[in-house]
C-alpha positions as CSV (number, residue, x, y, z in Angstrom):
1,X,45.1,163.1,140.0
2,X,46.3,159.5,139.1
3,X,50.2,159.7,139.4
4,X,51.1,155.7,138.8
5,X,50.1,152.3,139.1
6,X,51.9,149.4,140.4
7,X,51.5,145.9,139.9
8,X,52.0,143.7,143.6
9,X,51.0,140.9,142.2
10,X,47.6,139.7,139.4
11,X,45.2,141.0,142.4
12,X,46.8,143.3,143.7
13,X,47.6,147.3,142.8
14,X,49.3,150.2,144.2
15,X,47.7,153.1,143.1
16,X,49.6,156.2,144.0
17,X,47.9,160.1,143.5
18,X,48.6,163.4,143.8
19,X,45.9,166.0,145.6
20,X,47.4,169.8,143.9
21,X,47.7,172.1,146.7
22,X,46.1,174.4,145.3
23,X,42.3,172.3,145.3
24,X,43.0,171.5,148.9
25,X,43.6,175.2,149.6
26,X,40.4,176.3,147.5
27,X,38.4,173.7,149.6
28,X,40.0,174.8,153.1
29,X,38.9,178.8,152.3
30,X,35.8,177.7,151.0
31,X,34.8,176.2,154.3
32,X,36.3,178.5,156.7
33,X,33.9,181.3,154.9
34,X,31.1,179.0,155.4
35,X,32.3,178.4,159.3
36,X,32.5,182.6,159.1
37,X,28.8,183.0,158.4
38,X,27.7,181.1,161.2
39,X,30.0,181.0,163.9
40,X,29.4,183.7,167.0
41,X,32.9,185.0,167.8
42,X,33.1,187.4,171.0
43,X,33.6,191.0,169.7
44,X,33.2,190.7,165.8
45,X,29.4,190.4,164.1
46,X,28.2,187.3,162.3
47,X,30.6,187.0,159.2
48,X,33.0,189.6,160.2
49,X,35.3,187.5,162.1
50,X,39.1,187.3,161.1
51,X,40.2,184.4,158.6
52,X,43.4,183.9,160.5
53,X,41.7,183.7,163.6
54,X,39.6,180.9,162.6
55,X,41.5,179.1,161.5
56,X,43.9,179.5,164.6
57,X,40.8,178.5,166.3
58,X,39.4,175.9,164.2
59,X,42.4,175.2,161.5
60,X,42.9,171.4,162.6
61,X,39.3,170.5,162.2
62,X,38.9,172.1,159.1
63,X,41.3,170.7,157.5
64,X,40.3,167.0,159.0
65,X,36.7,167.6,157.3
66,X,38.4,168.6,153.7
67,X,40.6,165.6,153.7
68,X,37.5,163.8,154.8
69,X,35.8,164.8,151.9
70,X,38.4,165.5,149.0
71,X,40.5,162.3,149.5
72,X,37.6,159.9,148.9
73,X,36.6,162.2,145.5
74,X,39.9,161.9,144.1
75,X,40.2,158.5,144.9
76,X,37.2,157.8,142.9
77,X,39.1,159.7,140.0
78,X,41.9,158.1,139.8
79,X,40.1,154.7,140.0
80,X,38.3,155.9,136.9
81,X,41.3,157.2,135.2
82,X,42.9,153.9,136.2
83,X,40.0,151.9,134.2
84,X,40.3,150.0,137.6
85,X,37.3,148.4,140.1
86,X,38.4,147.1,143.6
87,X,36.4,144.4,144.8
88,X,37.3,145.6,148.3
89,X,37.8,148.4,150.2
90,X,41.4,150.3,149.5
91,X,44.3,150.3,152.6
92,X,46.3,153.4,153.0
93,X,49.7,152.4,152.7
94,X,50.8,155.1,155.3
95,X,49.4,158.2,157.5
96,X,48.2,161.1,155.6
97,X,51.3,163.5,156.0
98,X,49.4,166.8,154.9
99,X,51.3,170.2,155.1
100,X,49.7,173.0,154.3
101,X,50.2,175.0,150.9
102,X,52.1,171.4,149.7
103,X,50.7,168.6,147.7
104,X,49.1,165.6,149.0
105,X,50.8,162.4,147.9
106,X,48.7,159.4,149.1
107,X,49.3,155.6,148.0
108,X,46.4,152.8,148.1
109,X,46.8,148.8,147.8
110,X,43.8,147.5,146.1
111,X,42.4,144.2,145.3
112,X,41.2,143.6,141.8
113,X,39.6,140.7,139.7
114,X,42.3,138.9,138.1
115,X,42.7,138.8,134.4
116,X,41.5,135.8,132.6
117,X,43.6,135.0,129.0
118,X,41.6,133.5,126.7
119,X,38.0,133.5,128.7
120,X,36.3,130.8,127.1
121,X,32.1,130.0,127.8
122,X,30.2,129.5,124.7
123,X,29.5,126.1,123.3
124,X,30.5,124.6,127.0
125,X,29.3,120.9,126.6
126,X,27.0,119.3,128.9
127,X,24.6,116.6,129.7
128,X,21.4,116.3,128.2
129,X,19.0,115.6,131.2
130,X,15.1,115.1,130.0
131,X,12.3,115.9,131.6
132,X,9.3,114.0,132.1
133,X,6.6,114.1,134.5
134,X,5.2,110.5,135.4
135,X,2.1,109.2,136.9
136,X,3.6,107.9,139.7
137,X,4.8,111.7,140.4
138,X,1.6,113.6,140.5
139,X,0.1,110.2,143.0
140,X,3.0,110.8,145.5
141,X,2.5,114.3,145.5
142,X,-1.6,114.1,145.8
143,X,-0.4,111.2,148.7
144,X,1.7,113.9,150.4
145,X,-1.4,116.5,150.3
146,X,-3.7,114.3,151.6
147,X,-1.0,113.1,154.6
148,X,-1.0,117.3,155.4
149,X,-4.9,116.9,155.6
150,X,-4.9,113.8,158.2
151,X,-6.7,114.2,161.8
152,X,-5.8,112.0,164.1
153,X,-8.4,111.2,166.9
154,X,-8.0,109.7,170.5
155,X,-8.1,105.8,170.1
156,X,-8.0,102.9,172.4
157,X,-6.3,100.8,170.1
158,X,-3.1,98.8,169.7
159,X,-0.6,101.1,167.7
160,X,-0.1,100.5,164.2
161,X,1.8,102.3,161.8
162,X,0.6,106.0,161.2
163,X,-1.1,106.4,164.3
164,X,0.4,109.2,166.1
165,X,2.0,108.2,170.0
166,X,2.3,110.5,173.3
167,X,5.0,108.9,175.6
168,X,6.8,109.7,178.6
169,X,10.4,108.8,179.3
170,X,10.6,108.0,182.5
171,X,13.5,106.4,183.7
172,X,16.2,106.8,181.6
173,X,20.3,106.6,182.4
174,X,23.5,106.2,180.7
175,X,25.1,102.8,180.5
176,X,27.9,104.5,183.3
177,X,25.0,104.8,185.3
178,X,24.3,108.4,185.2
179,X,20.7,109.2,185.3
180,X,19.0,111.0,182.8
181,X,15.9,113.4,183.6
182,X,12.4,112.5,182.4
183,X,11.2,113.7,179.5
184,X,7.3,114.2,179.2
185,X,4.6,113.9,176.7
186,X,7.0,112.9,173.6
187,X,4.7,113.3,170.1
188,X,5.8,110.9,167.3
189,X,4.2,109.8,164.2
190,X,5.0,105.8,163.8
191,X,6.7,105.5,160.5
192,X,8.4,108.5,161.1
193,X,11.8,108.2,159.6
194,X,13.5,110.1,162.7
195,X,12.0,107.5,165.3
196,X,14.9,104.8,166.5
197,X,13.7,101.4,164.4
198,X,14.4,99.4,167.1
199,X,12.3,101.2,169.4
200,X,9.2,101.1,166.9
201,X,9.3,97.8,167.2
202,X,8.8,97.3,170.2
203,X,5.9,100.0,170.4
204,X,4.0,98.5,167.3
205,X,1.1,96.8,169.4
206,X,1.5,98.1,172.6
207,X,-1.5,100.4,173.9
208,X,-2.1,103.0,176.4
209,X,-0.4,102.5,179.8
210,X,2.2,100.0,178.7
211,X,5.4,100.5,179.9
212,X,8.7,99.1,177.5
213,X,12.0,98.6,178.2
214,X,15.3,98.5,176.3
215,X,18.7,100.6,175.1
216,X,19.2,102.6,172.9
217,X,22.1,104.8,171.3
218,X,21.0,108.0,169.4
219,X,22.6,110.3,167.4
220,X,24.6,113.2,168.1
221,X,22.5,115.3,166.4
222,X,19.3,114.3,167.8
223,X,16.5,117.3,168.1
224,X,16.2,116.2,172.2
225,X,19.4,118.0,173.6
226,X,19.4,115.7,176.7
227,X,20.0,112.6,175.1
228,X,21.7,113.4,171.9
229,X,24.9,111.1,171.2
230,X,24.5,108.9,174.2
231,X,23.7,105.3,174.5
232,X,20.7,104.6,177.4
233,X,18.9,102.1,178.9
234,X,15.0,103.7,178.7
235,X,12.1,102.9,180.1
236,X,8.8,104.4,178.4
237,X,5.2,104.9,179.1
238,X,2.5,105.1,176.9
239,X,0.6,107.5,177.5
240,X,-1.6,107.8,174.5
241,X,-2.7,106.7,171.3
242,X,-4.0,108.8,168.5
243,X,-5.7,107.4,165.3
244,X,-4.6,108.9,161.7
245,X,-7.9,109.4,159.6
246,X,-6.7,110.5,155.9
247,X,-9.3,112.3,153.9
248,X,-10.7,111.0,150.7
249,X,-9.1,112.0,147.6
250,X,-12.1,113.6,145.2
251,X,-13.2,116.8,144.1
252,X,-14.4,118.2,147.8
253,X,-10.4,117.1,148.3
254,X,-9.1,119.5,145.8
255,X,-11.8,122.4,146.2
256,X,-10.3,122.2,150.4
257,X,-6.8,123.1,149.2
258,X,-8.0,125.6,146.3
259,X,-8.5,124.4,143.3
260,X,-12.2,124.3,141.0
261,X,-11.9,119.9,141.1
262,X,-9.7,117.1,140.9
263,X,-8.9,117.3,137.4
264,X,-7.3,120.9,137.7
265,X,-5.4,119.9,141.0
266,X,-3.5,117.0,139.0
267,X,-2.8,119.3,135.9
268,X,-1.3,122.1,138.4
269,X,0.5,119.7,140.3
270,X,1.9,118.4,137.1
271,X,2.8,121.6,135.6
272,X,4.5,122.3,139.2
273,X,6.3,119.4,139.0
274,X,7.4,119.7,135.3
275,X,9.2,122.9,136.6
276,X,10.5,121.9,139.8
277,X,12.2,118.8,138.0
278,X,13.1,121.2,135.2
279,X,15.0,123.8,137.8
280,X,16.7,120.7,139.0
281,X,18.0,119.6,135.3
282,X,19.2,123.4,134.7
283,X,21.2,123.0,138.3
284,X,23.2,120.5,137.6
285,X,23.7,121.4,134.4
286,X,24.8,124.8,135.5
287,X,27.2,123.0,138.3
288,X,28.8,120.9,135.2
289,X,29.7,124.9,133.3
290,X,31.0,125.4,136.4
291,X,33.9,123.0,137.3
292,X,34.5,123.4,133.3
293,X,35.2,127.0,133.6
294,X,37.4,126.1,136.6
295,X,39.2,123.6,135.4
296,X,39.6,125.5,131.5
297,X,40.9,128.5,133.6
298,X,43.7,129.4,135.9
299,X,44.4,132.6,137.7
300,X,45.2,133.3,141.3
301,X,42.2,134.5,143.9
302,X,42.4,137.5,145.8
303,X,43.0,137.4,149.0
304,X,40.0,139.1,150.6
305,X,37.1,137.0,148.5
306,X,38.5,134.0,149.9
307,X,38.8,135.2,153.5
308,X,35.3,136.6,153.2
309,X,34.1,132.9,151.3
310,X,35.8,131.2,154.2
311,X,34.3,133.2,157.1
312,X,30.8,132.6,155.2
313,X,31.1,129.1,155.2
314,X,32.7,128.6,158.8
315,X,29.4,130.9,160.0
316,X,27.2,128.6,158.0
317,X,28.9,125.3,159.0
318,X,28.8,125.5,163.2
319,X,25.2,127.5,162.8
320,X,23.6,124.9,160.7
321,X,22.6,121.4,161.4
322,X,22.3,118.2,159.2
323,X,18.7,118.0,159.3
324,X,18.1,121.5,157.4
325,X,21.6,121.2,155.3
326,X,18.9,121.3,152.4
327,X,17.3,124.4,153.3
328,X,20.3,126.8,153.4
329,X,22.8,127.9,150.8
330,X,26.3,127.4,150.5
331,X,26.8,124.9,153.0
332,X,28.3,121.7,152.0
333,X,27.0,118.6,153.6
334,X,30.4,117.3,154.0
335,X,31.2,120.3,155.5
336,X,29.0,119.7,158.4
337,X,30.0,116.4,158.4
338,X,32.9,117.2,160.1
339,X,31.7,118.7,162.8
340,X,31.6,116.3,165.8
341,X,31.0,116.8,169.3
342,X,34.3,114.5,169.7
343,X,35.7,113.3,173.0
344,X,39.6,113.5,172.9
345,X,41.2,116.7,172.4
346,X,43.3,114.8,169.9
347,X,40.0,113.7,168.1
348,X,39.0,117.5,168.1
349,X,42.1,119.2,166.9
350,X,41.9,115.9,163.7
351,X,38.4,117.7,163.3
352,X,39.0,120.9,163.2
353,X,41.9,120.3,160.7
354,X,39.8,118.8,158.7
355,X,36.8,120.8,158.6
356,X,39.3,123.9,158.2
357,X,40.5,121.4,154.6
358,X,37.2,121.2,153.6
359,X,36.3,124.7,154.0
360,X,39.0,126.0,152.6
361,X,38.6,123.8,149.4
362,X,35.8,124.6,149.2
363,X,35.6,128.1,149.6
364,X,38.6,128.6,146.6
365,X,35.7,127.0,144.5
366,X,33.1,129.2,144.7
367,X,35.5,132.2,145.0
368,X,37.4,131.0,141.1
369,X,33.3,130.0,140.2
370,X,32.4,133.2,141.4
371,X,35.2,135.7,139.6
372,X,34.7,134.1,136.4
373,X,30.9,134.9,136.3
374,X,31.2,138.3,137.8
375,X,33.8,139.1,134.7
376,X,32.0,137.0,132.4
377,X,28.9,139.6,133.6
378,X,31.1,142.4,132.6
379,X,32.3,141.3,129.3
380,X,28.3,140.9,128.5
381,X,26.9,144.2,130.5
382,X,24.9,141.8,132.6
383,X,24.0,143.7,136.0
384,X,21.5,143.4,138.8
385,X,19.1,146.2,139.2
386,X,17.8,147.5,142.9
387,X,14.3,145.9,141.9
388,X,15.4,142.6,141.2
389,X,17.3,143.0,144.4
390,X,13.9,143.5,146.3
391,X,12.4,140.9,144.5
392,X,14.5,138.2,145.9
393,X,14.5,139.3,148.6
394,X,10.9,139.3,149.2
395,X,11.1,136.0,148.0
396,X,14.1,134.8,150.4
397,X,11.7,136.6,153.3
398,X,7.9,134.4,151.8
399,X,10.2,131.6,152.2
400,X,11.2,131.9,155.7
401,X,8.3,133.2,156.8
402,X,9.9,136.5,157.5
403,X,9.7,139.9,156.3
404,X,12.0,141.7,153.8
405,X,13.4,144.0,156.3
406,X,14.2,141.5,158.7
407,X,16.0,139.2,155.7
408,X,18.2,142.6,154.9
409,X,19.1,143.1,158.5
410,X,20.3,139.1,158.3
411,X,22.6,140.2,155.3
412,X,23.9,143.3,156.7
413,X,24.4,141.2,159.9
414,X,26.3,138.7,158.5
415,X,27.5,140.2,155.0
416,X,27.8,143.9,156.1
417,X,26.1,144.7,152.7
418,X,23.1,143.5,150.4
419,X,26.2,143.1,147.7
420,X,26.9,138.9,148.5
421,X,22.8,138.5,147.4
422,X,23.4,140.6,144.3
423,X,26.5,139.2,143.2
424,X,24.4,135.9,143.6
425,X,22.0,136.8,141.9
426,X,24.3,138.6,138.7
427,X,26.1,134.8,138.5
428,X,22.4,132.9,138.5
429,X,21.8,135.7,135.4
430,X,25.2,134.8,134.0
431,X,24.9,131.3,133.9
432,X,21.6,131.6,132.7
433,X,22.9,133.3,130.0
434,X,25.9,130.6,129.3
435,X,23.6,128.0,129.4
436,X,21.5,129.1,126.7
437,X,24.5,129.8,124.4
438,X,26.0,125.7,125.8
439,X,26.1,122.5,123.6
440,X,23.3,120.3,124.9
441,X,24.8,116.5,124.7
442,X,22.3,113.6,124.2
443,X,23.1,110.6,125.8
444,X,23.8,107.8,123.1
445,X,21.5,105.4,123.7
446,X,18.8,107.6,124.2
């Protein structure tokens, strides 16, 4: 039973119960019968055996497997009696010091949501962003299908723009001289927005079996390991030249990708669009409630959300790199930013300082962001159901091109539970909700 609770601090409780002696003695009887009817003791039949000399035999482990078992139950009670709901799991404040035929007095810290005076998040203000879908829109898009449905053919041809080049590095070194391996059979698209400028110039109208020379300095986080963040002097070799042929946009174009003709393709396109754009509007939108609710309210984060939010982001920032910043959540680009393959030790501790800023910044965000919505969810008996749990994650898995179990196995790796995609999910819900109920401002001059 629930004997007191303490305030530490606004997160933080001491919750202190009482287990009566007599329940623990019940529970102890009640399994040393069961042990009776099963156990084979030398010289007594099945069930016959002695109570006192089973438990001289078997006392300690017993009594382990009711603690086991009764602790966690009244726990649970005394939460409930409490009105309280940990947001992490509870510390024991000191060994169990269990005596038989005595009480068992047993204190718990726990971590709680802070209390929010004065929660605020109905008529929230924000920016009217319209939505149109334009001409220009639906051609780029139909230009981007059409780029997916390109062959490209073996031509001997001076390279233009578009066609598609094989190359070999082969001789390549560091401007101290060191010597860089070949690299064979390079594909590249000219026009490609990854391919050094400077080089593409001097490939446009060169052919197969042409050799150029010149230096170059790529980026650190170049996709070819070997020459990532090092300035060389290169020599390359054509080696061949491939033709990009782009199909004709008509109805043949359309019924290819799945669609009856031209005219549907264009009005699914533009409904796609409409909702992609629309998603967009709601995001930012959604990000503007956001900092409001941050800035409106005050209240201090507990401890264990903002470790966890850090080590979340940490994981994200040294596993992800700029080129697919886009595709994965919670990682800010600035983030990664400072994470530099640096040469001075000095250089790499200013880093590290830095990124540590960063990440701790922004980590307190998303923690206040995500407290607010989770009691905001409360307040309005907003909650995430196991089915739309397996919905998104079927979803997360269609995305990736994985399957669902393999996406939970990810979560449980990283997370140790499916609960950091359901909280996400119960704040999507929640905002959803305060954007509905939020004061839509129209730019003046609109």
């Amino acid at each position: 039973m629930l004997k007191s609770v303490e305030d530490i601090n606004t997160t933080k409780k001491r919750l202190k119960i009482e287990i009566p002696s007599e329940v623990i003695e019940r529970e102890i009887a009640s399994s040393v019968e069961k042990l009776r009817q099963r156990v084979k003791i030398p010289g007594f039949r099945p069930g016959k055996a002695p109570v006192n000399l089973l438990e001289k035999r078997f006392g300690k482990e017993i009594e382990s497997e009711v603690l086991e078992k009764i602790i966690p139950e009244y726990y649970t009670m005394a939460l409930r009696e409490a009105d309280l709901r940990p947001i992490d799991f509870p510390v024991l404040d000191e060994e169990v010091d269990f005596q038989r035929k005595s009480p068992l007095n047993l204190s718990f810290t726990i971590e709680v949501l802070p209390k929010i005076e004065n929660l605020n998040y109905e008529n929230i203000a924000v920016k009217d962003i319209p939505v149109t879908v334009e001409e220009s829109d639906i051609e780029e898009t139909i230009k981007k299908l059409q780029d997916k449905k390109a062959v490209f053919e073996v031509a001997e041809k001076e390279i233009e723009i578009d066609d598609l080049v094989i190359f070999d590095y082969i001789d390549s070194e560091l401007i101290s001289g060191e010597k860089i391996p070949s690299i064979k059979e390079i594909v590249t698209s000219m026009g490609n927005e990854i391919f050094p400028p400077d080089l593409m110039e001097k490939v446009i109208g060169k052919k197969k079996g042409d050799i150029i020379e010149f230096q170059h300095s790529f980026d650190k986080m170049h996709n070819v390991k070997e020459i990532a963040g090092k300035t060389l002097n290169i020599k390359v070799a054509i080696k061949e030249v491939k033709k990009k042929t782009l199909p004709e946009i008509n109805d043949d174009f359309a019924k290819d990708i799945g669609y009856e003709n031209l005219e549907e393709l264009r009005e699914k396109l533009k409904e796609n669009i409409y909702r992609i754009k629309k998603n967009y509007a709601e995001k930012i939108q959604k990000a503007q409630i956001v900092n409001k609710l941050i800035e409106q309210h005050k209240f201090d984060i507990p401890e264990s959300m903002l470790k966890k939010e850090i080590d979340t982001l940490l994981f994200e920032a040294n596993n992800i790199k700029k080129d697919t910043i886009e595709e994965n959540k919670g990682t800010d680009s600035e983030i990664v930013d400072s994470i530099k393959d640096t040469e001075s030790e000095e250089d790499k501790k200013k880093d590290a300082e830095e990124l540590q800023s960063k990440i701790h910044e922004k980590a307190s965000k998303n923690v206040q962001a995500a407290i607010i919505l989770q009691i905001i969810g409360q307040k309005e008996g907003i909650t995430v159901n196991d089915e739309e749990l397996e919905e998104r994650i079927s979803a997360i898995a269609t995305k990736l091109s994985a399957t669902p179990e393999t996406i939970k196995k990810l979560y449980m790796y990283r997370e140790g539970s499916l609960e950091s995609l359901r909280n996400s999910i119960l704040e999507e819900k929640v905002l959803d909700l305060i954007l509905s109920k939020a004061k839509i401002e129209k730019e003046e001059n609109a």
